[in-house]
Every structure is written in structure tokens, then in C-alpha cells.
MDAnalysis code that builds the backbone (N, CA, C; Angstrom):
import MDAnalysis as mda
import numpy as np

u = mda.Universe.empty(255, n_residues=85, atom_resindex=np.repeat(np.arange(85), 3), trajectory=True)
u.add_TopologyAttr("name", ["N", "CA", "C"] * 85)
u.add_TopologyAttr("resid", np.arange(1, 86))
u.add_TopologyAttr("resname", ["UNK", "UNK", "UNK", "UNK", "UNK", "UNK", "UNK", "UNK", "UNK", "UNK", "UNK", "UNK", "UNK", "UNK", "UNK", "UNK", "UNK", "UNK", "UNK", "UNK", "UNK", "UNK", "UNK", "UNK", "UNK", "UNK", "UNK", "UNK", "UNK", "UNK", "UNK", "UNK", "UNK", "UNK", "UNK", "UNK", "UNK", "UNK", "UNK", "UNK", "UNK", "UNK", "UNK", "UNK", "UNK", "UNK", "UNK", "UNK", "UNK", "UNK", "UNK", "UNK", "UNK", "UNK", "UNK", "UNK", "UNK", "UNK", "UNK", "UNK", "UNK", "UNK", "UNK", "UNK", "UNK", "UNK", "UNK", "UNK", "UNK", "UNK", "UNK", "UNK", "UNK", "UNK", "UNK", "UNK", "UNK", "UNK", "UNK", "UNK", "UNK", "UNK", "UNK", "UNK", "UNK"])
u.atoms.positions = np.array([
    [18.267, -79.709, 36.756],
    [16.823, -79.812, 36.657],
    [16.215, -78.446, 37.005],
    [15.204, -78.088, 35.887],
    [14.778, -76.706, 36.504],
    [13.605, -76.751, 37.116],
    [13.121, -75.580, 38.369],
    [12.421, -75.931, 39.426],
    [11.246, -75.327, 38.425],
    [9.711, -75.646, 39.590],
    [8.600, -75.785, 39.226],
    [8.366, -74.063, 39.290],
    [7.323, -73.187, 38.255],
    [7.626, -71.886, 38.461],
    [6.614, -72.167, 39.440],
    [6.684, -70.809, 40.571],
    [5.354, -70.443, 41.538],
    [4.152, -70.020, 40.938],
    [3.167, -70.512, 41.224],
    [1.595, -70.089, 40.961],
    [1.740, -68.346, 41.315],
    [1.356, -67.849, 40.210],
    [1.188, -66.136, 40.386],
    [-0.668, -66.097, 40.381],
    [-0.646, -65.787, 40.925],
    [-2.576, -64.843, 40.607],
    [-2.619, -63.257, 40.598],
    [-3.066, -62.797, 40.425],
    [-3.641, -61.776, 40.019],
    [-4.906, -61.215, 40.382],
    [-4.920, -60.308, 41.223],
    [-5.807, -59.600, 42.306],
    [-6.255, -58.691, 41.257],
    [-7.765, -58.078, 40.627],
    [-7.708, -57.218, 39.591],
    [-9.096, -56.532, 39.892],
    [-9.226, -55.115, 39.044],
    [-10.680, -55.142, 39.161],
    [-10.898, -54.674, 37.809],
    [-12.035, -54.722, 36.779],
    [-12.111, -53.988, 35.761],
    [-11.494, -52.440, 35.176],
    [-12.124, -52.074, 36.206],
    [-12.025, -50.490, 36.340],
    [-10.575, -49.848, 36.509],
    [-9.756, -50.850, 37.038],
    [-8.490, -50.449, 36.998],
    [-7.363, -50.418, 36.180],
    [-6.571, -49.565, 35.775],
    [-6.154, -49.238, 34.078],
    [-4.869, -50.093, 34.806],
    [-4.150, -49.474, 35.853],
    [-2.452, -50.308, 36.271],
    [-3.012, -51.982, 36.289],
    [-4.347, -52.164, 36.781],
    [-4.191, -53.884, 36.346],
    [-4.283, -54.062, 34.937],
    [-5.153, -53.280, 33.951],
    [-4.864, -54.016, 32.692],
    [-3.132, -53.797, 31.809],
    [-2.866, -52.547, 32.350],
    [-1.221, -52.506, 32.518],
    [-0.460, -53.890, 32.941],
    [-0.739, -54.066, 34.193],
    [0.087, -55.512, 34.252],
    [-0.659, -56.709, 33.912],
    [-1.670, -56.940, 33.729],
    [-2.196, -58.190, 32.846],
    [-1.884, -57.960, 31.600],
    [-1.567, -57.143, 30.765],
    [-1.131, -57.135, 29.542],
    [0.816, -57.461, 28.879],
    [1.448, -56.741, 30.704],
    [2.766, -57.271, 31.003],
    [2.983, -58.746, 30.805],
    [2.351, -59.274, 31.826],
    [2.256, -61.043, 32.320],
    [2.269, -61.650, 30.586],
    [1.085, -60.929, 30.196],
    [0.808, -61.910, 28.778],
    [1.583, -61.627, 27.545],
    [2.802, -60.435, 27.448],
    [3.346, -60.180, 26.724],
    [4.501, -60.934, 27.288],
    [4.938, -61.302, 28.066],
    [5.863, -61.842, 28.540],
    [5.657, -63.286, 28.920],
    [4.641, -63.933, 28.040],
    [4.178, -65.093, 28.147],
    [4.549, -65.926, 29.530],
    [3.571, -65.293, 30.723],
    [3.261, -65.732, 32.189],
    [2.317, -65.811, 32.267],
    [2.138, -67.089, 32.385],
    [0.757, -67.768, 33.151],
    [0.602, -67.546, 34.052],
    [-0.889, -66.963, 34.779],
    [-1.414, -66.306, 35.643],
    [-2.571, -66.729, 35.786],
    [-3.086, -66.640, 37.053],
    [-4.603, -66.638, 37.225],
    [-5.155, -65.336, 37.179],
    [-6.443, -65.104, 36.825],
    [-6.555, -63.711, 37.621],
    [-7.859, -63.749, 37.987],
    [-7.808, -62.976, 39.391],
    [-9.170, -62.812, 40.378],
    [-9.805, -61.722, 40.015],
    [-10.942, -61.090, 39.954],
    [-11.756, -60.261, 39.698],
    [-12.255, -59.919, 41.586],
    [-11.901, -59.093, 41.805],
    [-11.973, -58.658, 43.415],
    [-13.709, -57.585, 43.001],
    [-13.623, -57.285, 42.172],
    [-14.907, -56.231, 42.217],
    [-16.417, -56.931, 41.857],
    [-16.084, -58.558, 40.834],
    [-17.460, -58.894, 40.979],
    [-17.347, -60.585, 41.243],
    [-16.700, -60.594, 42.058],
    [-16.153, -62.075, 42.740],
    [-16.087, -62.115, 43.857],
    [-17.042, -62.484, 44.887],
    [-16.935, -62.201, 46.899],
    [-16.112, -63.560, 46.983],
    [-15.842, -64.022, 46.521],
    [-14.463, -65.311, 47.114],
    [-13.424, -64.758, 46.521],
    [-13.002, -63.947, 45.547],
    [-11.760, -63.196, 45.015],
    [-11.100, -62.586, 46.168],
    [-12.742, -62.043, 46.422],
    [-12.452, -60.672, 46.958],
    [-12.108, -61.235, 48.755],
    [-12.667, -61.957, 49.177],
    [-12.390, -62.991, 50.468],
    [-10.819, -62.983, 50.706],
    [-10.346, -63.564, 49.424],
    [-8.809, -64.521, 49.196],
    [-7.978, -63.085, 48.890],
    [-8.332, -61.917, 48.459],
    [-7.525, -60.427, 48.383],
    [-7.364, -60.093, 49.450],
    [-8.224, -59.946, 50.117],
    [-8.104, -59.885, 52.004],
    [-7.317, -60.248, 53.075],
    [-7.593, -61.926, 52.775],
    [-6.813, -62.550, 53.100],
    [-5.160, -62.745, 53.432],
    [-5.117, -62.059, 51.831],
    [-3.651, -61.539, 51.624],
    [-3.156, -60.790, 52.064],
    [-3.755, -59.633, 52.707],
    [-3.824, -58.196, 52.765],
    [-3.981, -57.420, 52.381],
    [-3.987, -57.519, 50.973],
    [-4.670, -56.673, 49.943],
    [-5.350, -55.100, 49.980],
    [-5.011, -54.214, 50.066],
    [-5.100, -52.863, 50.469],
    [-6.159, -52.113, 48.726],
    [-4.820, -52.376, 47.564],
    [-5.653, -51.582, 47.050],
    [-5.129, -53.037, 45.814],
    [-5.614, -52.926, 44.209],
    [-5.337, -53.685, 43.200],
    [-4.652, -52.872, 42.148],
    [-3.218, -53.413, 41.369],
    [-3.502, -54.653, 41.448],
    [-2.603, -55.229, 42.399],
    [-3.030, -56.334, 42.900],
    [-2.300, -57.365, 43.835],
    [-1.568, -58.243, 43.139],
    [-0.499, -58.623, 42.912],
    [0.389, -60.092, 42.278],
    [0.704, -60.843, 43.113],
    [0.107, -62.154, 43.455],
    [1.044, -62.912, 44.366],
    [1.522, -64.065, 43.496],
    [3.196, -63.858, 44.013],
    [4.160, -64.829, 43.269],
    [4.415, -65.894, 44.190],
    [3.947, -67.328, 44.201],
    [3.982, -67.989, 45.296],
    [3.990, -67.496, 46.468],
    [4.234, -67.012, 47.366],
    [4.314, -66.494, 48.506],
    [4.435, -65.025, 48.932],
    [5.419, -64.478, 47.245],
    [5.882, -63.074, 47.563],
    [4.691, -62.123, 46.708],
    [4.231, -60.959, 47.681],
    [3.489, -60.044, 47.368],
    [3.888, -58.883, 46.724],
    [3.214, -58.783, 45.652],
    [4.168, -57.381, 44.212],
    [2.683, -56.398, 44.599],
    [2.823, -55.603, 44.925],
    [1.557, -54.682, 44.913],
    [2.058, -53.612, 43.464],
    [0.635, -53.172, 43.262],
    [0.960, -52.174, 41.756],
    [1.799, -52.457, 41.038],
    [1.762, -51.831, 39.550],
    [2.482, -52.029, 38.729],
    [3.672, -51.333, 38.632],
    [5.016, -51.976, 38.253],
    [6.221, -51.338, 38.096],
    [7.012, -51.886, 37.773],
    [7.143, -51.805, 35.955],
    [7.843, -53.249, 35.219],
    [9.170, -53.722, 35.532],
    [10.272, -52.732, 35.990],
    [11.154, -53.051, 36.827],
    [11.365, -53.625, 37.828],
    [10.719, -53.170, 38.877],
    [10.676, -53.713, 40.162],
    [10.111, -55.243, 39.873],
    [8.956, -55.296, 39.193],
    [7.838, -56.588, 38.978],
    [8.550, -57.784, 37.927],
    [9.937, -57.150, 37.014],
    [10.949, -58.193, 36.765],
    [11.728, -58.484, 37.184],
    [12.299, -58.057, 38.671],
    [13.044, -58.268, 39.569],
    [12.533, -59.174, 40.647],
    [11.211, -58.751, 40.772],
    [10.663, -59.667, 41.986],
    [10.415, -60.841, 41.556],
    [9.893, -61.373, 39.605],
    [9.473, -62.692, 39.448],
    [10.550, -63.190, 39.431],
    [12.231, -62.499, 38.915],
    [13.419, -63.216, 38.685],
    [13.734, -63.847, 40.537],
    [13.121, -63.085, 41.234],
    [13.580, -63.869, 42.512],
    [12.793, -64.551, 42.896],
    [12.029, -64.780, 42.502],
    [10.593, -66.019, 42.662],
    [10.928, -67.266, 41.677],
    [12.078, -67.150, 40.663],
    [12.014, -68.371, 40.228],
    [11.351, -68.015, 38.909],
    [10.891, -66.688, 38.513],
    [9.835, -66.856, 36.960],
    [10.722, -66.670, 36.110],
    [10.824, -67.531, 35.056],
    [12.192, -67.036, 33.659],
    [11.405, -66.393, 33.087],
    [11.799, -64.885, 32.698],
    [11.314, -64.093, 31.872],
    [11.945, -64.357, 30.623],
])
């Protein structure tokens, strides 16, 4: 039986080119994602915080935190989260 994938979201702001870099990753690689808008969203931006969130973009893979983009590293970290690429 295969397990349930983890809820990913997506910490983002317009202005930032490495998030549309990895929102364009996620969706070429058909991953469902949420994504937060931290620059015109004060509950995004609350729940980025929360996280720890330093700079965007932020990925959280159920539990595990991917900061910035780095298609290697960021297919290594969903393969250990459980995401079938």
C-alpha cells in the first residue's frame, strides 16, 4: 500500500525569480502544492514565521524544511519525504 504524500506549501513572494524557479519545478514535475504569498498575505506571512522562515522561497514538505531553490538537493529531500517524482 502506498503512503499518503506530505502536504508541501510553498512560502513565495512575487518579486522573487528562485520562487518562480521552483514553482515552475513543483509544476513540471506534476506536485501539488499550496502556495503562500508572504509579501501580500499577513497570515502567509504569520505561518512563514512561524516556521522560521528567514528569507523565500520556503518549501515545507510535511515537516521537513527545503529553503531556496536547488533541483538536486530539492529531489532528494521530496524522495525522503515520501514525494514520487
Amino acid at each position: 500500500m502506498k503512503s499518503r504524500a506530505p502536504r508541501i506549501t510553498l512560502y513565495s513572494s512575487p518579486a522573487c525569480h528562485h520562487c518562480r524557479q521552483l514553482k515552475q519545478w513543483l509544476q513540471q514535475h506534476q506536485i501539488r502544492f499550496q502556495e503562500m504569498d508572504v509579501q501580500r498575505n499577513a497570515r502567509a506571512f504569520k505561518e512563514f514565521q512561524r516556521q522560521g522562515g528567514r528569507a523565500v522561497p520556503l518549501l515545507m514538505v510535511g515537516g521537513r524544511k527545503i529553503q531556496g531553490f536547488d533541483p538536486k538537493r530539492l529531489a532528494a529531500q521530496l524522495r525522503k519525504a515520501g514525494v514520487d517524482l
